[in-house]
N, C-alpha and C positions, 0 to 999 in steps of 0.2 A: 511606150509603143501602143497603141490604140487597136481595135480592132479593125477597123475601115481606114482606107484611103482617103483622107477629107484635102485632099491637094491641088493646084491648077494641073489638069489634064494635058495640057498643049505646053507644062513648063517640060527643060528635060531633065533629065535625073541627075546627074552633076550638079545643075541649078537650082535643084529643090533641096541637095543636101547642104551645099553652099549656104541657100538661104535658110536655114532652119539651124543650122549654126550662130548665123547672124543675130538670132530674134534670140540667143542667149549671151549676148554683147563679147561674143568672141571675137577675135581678129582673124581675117582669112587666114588660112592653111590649105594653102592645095594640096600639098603633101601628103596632109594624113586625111585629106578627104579621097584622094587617091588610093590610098592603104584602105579605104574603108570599103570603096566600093571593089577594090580585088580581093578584100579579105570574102566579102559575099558573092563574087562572081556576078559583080555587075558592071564591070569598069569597058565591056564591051559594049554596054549601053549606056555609058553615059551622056552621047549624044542626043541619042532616041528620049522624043515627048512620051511623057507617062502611061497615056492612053493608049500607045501600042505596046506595052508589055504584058508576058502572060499575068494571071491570078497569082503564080508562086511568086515568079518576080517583083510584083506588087508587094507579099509581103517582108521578101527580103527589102523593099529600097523603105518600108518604115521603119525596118531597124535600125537602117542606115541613118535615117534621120533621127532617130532616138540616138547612136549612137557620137552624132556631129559634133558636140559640143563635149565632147568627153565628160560624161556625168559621172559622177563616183556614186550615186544611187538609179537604178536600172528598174524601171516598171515594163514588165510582156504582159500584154492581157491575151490571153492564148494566142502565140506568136506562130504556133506550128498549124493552127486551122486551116483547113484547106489547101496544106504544102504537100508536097510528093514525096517522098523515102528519102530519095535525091536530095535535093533543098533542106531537110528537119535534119540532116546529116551535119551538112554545113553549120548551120544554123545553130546545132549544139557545142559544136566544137567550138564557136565563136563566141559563146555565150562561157564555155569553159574556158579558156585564155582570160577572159572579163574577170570571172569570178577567183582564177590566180592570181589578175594582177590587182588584187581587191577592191573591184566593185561592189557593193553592195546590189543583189538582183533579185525583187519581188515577182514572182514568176504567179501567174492563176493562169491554171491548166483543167479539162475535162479530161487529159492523158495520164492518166495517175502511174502507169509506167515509166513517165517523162519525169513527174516530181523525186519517185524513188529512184530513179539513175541520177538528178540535179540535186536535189536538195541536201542541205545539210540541218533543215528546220519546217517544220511542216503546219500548217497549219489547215481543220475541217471545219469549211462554211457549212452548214444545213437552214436552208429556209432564213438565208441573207444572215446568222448571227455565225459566229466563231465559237463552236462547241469543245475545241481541241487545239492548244499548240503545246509543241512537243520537239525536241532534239528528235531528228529520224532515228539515230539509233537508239534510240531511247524508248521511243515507241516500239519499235520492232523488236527490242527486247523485251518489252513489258506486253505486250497483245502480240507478236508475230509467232503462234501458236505452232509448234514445230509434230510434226508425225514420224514416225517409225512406221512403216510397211513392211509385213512380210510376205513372199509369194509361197504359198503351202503344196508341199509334196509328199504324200497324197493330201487330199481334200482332207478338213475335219467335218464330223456331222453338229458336236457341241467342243465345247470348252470342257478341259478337264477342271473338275472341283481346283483342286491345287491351282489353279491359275484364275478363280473365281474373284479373289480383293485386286487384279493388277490393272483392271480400268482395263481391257482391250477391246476389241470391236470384232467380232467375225461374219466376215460377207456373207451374204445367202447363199453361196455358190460354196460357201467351206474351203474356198481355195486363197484367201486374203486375209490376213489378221495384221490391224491395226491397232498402234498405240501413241496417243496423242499426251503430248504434255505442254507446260508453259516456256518461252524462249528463255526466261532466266529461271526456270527450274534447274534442279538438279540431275546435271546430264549424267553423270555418274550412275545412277541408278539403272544405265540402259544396258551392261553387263550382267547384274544380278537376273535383268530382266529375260533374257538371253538365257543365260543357264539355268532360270526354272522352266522355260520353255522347252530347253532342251531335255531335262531331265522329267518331263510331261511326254517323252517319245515324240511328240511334235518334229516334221522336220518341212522343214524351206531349201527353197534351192535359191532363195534372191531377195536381196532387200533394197528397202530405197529408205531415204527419208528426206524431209521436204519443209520448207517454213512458208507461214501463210504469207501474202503478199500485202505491200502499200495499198493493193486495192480491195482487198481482200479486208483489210481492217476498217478502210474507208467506210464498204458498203455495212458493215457487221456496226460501227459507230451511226451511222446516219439513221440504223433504222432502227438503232437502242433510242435516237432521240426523233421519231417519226411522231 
């Protein structure tokens, strides 16, 4: 699937995925070109010439046409660009059915929340070369750098000594104390961590904790190799 529409304008949408089937020496199938365009919510317009459908619709009928010919490998070159909520809805779920019934789907996205909800294998271009592939989870446990949050009640003004080797972080406000560690560190250690806090008179009324994000590693990778 391309980024642009490079199609006849005045063909209609039926007709275009008909023939794009064709030009991979398939034999017709109405049927599943039918399945194809209600699967995308186009089968209302399979009449209608190309040139009067919206920009979404446009890029729902190139998937349709990437997906005519039932290919068992799937290239999107950013398929969701310029779709509405609506549409990248559809869009993914359609691309998840694909990748159940094993498709193999080379997805390049600028959505990097679209790669960590799809992917199962990730790969970081910087400056056209491939710096990084990796199993998602694999990366995300190896760099998705996880925090511990505390909300402090009352404020501190420092850290007590005794809690001076635990690597925390205290906000300028004395009311936030963080502790950052690695995804496959040892979580274990966040108990002990807990009870010498506690035993430092320290007290919280709240905590969070959080792991870095797909995009989050992206940007922290691209600009190690900047």
């Amino acid at each position: 699937m391309p980024q642009e529409l490079t199609t006849d304008a005045f063909e209609s949408v039926r007709g275009t995925v008909a023939f794009s089937r064709g030009l991979f020496g398939k034999r017709p199938d109405p049927a599943y070109i039918e399945k194809i365009l209600r699967d995308l919510s186009l089968w209302d317009k399979r009449d209608n010439p190309i040139i009067t459908l919206s920009g979404g619709m446009k890029r729902r009928l190139l998937i349709a046409k990437a997906l005519s010919h039932e290919p068992q490998i799937l290239f999107l070159d950013e398929p969701t660009a310029g779709v509405d909520v609506s549409l990248r809805r559809d869009m993914w779920q359609l691309v998840r059915e694909l990748r159940e019934a094993g498709v193999t789907i080379i997805l390049t996205t600028h959505y990097i929340e679209e790669a960590e909800e799809m992917a199962d294998r990730v790969a970081v271009i910087n400056k056209g070369e491939i710096i990084l592939v990796e199993e998602k989870a694999e990366l995300m446990r190896k760099l998705g750098r996880k925090k511990l949050t505390l909300q402090l009640d009352p404020p501190l003004d420092n850290l007590p000594d005794t809690l001076a080797d635990r690597s925390l972080e205290l906000s300028t406000d004395g009311r936030q104390l963080t502790y950052t560690y690695e995804a496959d560190g040892e979580e274990s250690g966040i108990v002990p961590l807990l009870e010498a806090i506690n035993r430092s008179g320290i007290r919280f009324h709240d905590l969070q904790t959080s792991q870095r994000s797909l995009e989050d590693i992206f940007v922290s990778l691209v600009k190690e190799n900047a």
